[in-house]
GUGU-267182 format. One record per residue (C-alpha): residue number from 1; residue in one letter; x, y, z. Coordinates in steps of 0.001 Angstrom, whole numbers, plus 500000, padded with zeros to 6 digits. Layout:
<atoms>
 num residuo     c1     c2     c3
 NUM       a      X      Y      Z
...
</atoms>
This chain:
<atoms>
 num residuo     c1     c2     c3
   1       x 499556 467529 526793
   2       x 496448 465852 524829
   3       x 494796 469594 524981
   4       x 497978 471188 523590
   5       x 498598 468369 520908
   6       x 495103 468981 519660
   7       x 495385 473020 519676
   8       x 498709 473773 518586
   9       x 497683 476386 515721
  10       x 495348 478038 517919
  11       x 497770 478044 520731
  12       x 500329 479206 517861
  13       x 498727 482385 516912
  14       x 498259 483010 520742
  15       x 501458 483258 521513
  16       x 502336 485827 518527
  17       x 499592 488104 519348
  18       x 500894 488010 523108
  19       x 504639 488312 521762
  20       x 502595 491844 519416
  21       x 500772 492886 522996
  22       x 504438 493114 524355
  23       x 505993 495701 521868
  24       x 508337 492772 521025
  25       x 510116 493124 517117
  26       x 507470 492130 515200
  27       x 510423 490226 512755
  28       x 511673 488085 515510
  29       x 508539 487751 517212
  30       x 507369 486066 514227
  31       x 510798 483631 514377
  32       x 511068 483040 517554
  33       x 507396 481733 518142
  34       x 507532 479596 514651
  35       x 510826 478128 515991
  36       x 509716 477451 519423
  37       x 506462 476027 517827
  38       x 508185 473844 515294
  39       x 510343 472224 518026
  40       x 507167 471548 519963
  41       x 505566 469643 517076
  42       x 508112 467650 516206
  43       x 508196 466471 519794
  44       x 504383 465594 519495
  45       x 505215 463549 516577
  46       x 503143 466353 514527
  47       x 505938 467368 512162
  48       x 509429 465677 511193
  49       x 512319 467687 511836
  50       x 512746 467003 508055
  51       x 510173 469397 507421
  52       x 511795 472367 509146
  53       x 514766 471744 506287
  54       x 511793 473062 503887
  55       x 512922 476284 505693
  56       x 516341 476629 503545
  57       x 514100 476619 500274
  58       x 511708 479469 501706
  59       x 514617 481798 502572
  60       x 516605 480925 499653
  61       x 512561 482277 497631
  62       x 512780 485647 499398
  63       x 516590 486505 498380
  64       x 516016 485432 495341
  65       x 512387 486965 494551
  66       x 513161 489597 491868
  67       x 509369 491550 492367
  68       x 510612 492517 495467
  69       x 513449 494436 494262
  70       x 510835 496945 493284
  71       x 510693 497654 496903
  72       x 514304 499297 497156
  73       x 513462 501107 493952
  74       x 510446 502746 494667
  75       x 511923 503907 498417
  76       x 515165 505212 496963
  77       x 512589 506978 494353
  78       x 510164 508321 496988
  79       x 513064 509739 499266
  80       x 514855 511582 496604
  81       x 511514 513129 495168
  82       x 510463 513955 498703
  83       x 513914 516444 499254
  84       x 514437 517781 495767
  85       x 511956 520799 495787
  86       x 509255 519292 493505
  87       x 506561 519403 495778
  88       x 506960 522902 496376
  89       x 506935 523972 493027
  90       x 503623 521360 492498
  91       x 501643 522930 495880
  92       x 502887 526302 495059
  93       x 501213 526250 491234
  94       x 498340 524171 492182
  95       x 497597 526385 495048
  96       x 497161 529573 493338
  97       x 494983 528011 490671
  98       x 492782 527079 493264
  99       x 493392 529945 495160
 100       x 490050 532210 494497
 101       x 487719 528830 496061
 102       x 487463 528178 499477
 103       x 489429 525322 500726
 104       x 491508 525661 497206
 105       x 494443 525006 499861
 106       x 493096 521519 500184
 107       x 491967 520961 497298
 108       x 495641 521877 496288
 109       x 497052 519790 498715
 110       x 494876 516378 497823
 111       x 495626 516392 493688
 112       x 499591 517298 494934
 113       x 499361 514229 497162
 114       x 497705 511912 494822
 115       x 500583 513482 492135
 116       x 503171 512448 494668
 117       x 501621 509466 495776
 118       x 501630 507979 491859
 119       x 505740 509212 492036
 120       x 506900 507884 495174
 121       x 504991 505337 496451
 122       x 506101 505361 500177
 123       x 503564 507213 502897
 124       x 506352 508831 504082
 125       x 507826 510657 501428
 126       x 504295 512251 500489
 127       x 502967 512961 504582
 128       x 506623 514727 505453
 129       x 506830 516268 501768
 130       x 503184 517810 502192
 131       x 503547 518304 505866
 132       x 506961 520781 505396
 133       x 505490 523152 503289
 134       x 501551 522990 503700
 135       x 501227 523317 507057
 136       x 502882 527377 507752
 137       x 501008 528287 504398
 138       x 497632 526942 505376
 139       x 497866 528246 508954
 140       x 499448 531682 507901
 141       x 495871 532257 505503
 142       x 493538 531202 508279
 143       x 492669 527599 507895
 144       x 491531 525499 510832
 145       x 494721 523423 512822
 146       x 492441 520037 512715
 147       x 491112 520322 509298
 148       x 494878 521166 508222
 149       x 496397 518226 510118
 150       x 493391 515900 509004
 151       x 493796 517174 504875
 152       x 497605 517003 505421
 153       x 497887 513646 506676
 154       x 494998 512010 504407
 155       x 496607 513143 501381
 156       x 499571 511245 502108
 157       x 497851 507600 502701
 158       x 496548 508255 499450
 159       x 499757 507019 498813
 160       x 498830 503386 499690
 161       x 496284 502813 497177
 162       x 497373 504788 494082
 163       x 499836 502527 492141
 164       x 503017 502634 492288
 165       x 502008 501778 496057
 166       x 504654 499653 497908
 167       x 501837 497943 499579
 168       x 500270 496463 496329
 169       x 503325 495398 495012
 170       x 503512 493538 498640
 171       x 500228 492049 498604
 172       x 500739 490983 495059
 173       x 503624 488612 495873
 174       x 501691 487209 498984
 175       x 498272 486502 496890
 176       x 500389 485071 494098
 177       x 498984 487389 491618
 178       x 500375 490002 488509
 179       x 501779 493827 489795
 180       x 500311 494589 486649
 181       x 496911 493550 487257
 182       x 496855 495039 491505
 183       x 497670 498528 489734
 184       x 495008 498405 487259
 185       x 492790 497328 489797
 186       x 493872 499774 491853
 187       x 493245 503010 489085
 188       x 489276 502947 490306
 189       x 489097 502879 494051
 190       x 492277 505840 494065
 191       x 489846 507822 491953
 192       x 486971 507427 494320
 193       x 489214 508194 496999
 194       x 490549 511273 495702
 195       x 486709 512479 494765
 196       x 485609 511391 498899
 197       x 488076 513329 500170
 198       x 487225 516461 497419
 199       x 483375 516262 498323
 200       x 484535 516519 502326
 201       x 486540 519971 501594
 202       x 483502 521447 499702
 203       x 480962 519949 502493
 204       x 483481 521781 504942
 205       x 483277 524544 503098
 206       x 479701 524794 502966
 207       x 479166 524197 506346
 208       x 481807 525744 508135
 209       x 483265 528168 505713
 210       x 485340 530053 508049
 211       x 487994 526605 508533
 212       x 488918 526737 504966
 213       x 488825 530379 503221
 214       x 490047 531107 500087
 215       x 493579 532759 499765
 216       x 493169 536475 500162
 217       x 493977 538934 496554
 218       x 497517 540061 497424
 219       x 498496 536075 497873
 220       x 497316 535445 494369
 221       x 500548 536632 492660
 222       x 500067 534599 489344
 223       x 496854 535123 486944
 224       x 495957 534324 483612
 225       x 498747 532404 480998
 226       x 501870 532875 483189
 227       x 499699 530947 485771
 228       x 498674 528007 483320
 229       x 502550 528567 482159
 230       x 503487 527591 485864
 231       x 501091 524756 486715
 232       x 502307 523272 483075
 233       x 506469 523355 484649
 234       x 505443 522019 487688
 235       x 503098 519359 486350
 236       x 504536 517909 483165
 237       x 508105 516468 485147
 238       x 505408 514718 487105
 239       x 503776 512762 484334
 240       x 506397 512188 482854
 241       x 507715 510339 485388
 242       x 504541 508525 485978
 243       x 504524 507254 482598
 244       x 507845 506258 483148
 245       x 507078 504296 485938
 246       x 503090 502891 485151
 247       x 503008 503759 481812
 248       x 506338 500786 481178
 249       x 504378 498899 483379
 250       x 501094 498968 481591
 251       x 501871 499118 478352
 252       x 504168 495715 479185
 253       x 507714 497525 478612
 254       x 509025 496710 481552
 255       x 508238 494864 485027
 256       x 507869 496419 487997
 257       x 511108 496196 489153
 258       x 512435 497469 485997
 259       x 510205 500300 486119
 260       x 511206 501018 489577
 261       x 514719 501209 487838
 262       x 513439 503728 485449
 263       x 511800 506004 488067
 264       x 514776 506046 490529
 265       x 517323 507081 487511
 266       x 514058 509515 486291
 267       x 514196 510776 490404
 268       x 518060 511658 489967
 269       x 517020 513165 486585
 270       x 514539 515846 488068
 271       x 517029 516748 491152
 272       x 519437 517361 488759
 273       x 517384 519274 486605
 274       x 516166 521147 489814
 275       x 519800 521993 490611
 276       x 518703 519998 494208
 277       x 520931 517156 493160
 278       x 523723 517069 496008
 279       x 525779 513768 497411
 280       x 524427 514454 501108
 281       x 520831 514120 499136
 282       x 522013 511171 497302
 283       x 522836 509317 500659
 284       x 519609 510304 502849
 285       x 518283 508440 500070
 286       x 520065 505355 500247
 287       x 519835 505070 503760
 288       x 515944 505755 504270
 289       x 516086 502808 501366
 290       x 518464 500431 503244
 291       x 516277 500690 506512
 292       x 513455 500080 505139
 293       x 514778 497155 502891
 294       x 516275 495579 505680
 295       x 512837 496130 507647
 296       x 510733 494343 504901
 297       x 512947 491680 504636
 298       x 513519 490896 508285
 299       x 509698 490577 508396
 300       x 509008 488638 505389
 301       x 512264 485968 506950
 302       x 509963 485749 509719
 303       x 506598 485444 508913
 304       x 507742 482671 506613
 305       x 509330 481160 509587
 306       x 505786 481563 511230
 307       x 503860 479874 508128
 308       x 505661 477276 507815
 309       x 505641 475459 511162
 310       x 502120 476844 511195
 311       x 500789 475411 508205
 312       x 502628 472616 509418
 313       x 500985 471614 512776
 314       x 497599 472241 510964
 315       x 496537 475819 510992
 316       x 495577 476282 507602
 317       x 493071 473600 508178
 318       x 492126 475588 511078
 319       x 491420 479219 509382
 320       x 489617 477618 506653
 321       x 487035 476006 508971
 322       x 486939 478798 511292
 323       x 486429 481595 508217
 324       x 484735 479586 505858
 325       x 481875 478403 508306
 326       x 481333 482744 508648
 327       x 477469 483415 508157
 328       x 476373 485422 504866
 329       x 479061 483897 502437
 330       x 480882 485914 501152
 331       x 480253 489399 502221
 332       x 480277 487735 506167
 333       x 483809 486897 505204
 334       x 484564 489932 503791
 335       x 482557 492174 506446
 336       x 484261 490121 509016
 337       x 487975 490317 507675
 338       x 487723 494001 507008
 339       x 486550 494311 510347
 340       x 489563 492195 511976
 341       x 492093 494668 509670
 342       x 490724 497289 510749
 343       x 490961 496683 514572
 344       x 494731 494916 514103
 345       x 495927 497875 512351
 346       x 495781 500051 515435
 347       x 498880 497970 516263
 348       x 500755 496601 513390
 349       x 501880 498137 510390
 350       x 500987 497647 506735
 351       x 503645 495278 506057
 352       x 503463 492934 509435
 353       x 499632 492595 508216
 354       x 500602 491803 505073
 355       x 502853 489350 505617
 356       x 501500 487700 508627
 357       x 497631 487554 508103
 358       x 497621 487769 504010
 359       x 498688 484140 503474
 360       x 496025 482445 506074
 361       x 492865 484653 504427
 362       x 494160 483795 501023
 363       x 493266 480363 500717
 364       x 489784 481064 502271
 365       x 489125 484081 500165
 366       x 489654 481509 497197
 367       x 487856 478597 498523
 368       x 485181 481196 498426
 369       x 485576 482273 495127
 370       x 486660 485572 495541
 371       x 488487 487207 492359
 372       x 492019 487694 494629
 373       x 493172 491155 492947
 374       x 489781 492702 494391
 375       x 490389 490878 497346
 376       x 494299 492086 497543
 377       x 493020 495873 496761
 378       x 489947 495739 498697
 379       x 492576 495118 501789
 380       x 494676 497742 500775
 381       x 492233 500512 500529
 382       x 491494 499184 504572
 383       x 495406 498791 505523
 384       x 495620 502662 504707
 385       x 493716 502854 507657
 386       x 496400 501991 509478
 387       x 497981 505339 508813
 388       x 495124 507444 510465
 389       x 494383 505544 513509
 390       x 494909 507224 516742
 391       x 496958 507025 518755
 392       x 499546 504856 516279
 393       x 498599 505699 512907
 394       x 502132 506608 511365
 395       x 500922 509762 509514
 396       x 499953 510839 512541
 397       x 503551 510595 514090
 398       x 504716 512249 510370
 399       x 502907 515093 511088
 400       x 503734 515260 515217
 401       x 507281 515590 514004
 402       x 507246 518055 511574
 403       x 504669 520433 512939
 404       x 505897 523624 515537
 405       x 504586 522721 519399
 406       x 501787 525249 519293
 407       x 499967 522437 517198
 408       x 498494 520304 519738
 409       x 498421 516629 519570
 410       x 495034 516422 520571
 411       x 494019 518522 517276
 412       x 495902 516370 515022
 413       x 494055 513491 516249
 414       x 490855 515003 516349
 415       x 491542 516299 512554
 416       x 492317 512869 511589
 417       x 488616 511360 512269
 418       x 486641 512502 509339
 419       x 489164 511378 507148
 420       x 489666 508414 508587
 421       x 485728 507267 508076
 422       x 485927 508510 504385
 423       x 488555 505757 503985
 424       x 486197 503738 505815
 425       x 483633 504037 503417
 426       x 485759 503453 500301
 427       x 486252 499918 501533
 428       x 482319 499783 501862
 429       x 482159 501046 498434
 430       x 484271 498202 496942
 431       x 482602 495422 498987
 432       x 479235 496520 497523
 433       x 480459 497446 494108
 434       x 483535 495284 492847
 435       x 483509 496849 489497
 436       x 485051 499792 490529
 437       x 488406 497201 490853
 438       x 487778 494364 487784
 439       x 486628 496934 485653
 440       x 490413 498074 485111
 441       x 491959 494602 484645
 442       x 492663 493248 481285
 443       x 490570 490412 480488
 444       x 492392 489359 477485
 445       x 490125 488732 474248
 446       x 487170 485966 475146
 447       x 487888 482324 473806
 448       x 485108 480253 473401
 449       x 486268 476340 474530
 450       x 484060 475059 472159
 451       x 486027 476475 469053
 452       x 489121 475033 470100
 453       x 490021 472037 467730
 454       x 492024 469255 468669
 455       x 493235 467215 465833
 456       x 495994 464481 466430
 457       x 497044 462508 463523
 458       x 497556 459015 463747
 459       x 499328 456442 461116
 460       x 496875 453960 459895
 461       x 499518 451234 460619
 462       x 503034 451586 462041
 463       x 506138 452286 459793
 464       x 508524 448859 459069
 465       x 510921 447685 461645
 466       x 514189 447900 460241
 467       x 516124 445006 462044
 468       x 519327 445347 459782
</atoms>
């Protein structure tokens, strides 16, 4: 009893990662083991059943939280973009501009995911989207099946990094920290993704030229002006609706959630315009959104449920002296929680990360003086790992789904690997240089302290009492 008195948080986080091992819910895995812990304490004397009643107040925070309201926005935006033919149109103009190059097929299919990434937000939408109509075309002209699948399914997890990613606006609630500010931060390392995975297709091209050849004469149907003409109609919708959504955002017009407003009536707006707009399409769209919702919200219930109690019987006492005593500082912290993502993401999604390890590193990442938007995109860039990992990465299933059976599994796996260790060494490139993330973030104009005047004015004697 005296050794499990004196290790309940260790003990604690035990018992979720065996609940994880299981394949149990990861929502009421996360209750279940915070409520059976919480009991426990309290009959150890280590926390007073008043302290569960903190519980009401941390429920009553998440149905109340308007940032998260974003989340239903951005989903309902993703999955009406993702059925209303605007893809095509972008993949089909983009293609044939790139068309005469080798790989210009993935080259077309990388600045169309990063365009659909910055519109939707969800992995999803963009990996299903891209998958549908990239994967015939690229096969029919003679591209490789695992440098197709691998291009394919990294230009959707693109979609975790460029704002208006779901994840940041996540990560931004759990570090306590401005939307505003994670997307800024964000504008540098999507960049440097987006050039990674560019400098791959032309070393593939290079090297194996035969994977990715350029679209043959009769398939470019479009030339001169009435091609420009075409890229221009597929592209300017796009940026508009981008500016809609991040340009509100940055320019401080509107908060998240209201731009997430603004690009789900801006979604309907292109359907309709598109002559896609339909009820059946209208209500795939709200129930992809309620799932998902419900998901998110299930989880965050829970992992507050898990925090609580845990923080309770002592465990952020316990993270901070097992992180913080890390050799090498900071970059042993760093190395080491990058590290621990990485591995943990071969079994739980973005969001159970997010919500279950985010607030114990968060504290510690602080104590260590670590600027926490770097910190908060620095884990993003690594949690779209989680998307490419064989055998779970969700992409991966995206693509299994979608693809005809002559596409072997094996070849979507294999396909995935290069891309995979490009996103790999993003996250190296933002340890070593975190410029690439502050550079972006509004400092505000400098204010020297010792310019700043106090002057109180006191009476040289006090006023006359008036006692009548």
């Amino acid at each position: 009893m005296t050794f499990v008195r004196d290790n309940m948080a260790p003990l604690m986080f035990g018992g979720l990662v065996v609940f994880m091992l299981i394949g149990y819910p990861a929502a009421f895995s996360l209750a279940a083991v915070g409520l059976f812990f919480g009991f426990i304490g309290i009959e150890f004397g280590l926390i007073s059943p008043d302290y569960l009643g903190n519980l009401t107040y941390q429920l009553y925070g998440i149905v109340s939280n308007d940032l998260l309201l974003a989340i239903p926005f951005f989903t309902f935006m993703g999955a009406i973009l993702e059925r209303c033919g605007l893809a095509e149109d972008l993949l089909d103009s983009i293609g044939q501009l790139f068309g005469p190059v080798r790989g210009g097929l993935s080259y077309a299919v990388i600045f169309v995911g990063a365009i659909l990434g910055a519109i939707t937000g969800t992995v999803a939408a963009s990996v299903i989207a891209m998958g549908v109509i990239s994967v015939p075309i690229m096969m029919k002209y003679g591209y490789s099946t695992r440098h197709t699948m691998g291009v394919i399914a990294a230009s959707g997890t693109i979609t975790q990094v460029i704002p208006p990613s779901l994840v940041l606006v996540v990560l931004a609630d759990q570090l306590g920290r401005s939307v505003g500010d994670m997307y800024a931060g964000a504008i540098g390392p999507s960049i440097i993704q987006i050039a990674l995975f560019c400098i791959w297709v032309f070393i593939v091209s290079v090297v194996w030229p035969k994977d990715v050849p350029a679209l043959p004469e009769e398939a470019r149907t479009l030339h001169g002006w009435a091609l420009w003409r075409k890229c221009l109609r597929g592209i300017i919708p796009s940026l508009g609706l981008i500016f809609l959504v991040l340009g509100t955002i940055f320019l401080g017009l509107a908060t998240p959630t209201e731009a997430g407003a603004l690009g789900a009536v801006g979604a309907l707006l292109l359907a309709a315009v598109s002559g896609t707009l339909t009820w059946p399409l209208v209500y795939q769209g709200m129930s992809t959104t309620m799932r998902l919702t419900a998901m998110v919200v299930y989880i965050l219930i829970g992992a507050r449920t898990f925090s609580l109690v845990f923080q309770g019987v002592g465990g952020k006492e316990w993270i901070e002296h097992l992180l913080a005593a890390l050799p090498g500082g900071q970059l042993g912290f760093l190395v080491f929680v990058n590290i621990l993502i990485f591995v943990i993401a071969f079994f739980l999604d973005f969001f159970e990360i997010a919500f279950i390890l985010i607030p114990l590193l968060a504290p510690v990442a602080e104590k260590l003086g670590i600027d926490l938007v770097w910190f908060g995109v620095l884990i993003c860039a690594n949690i779209q790992t989680s998307f490419m990992h064989p055998p779970f990465g969700f992409a991966l299933f995206y693509l299994r789904g979608i693809t005809p059976p002559s596409v072997k599994t094996s070849d979507i796996y294999w396909g995935a690997i290069p891309w995979l260790f490009l996103q790999v060494i993003l996250v190296a490139i933002l340890i070593i240089w975190p410029e690439s993330v502050t550079y972006w973030i509004s400092k505000g104009p400098p204010v020297d302290p010792k310019s700043i005047k106090f002057e109180i004015q006191i009476p040289e004697s006090p006023p006359p009492l008036n006692l009548q």
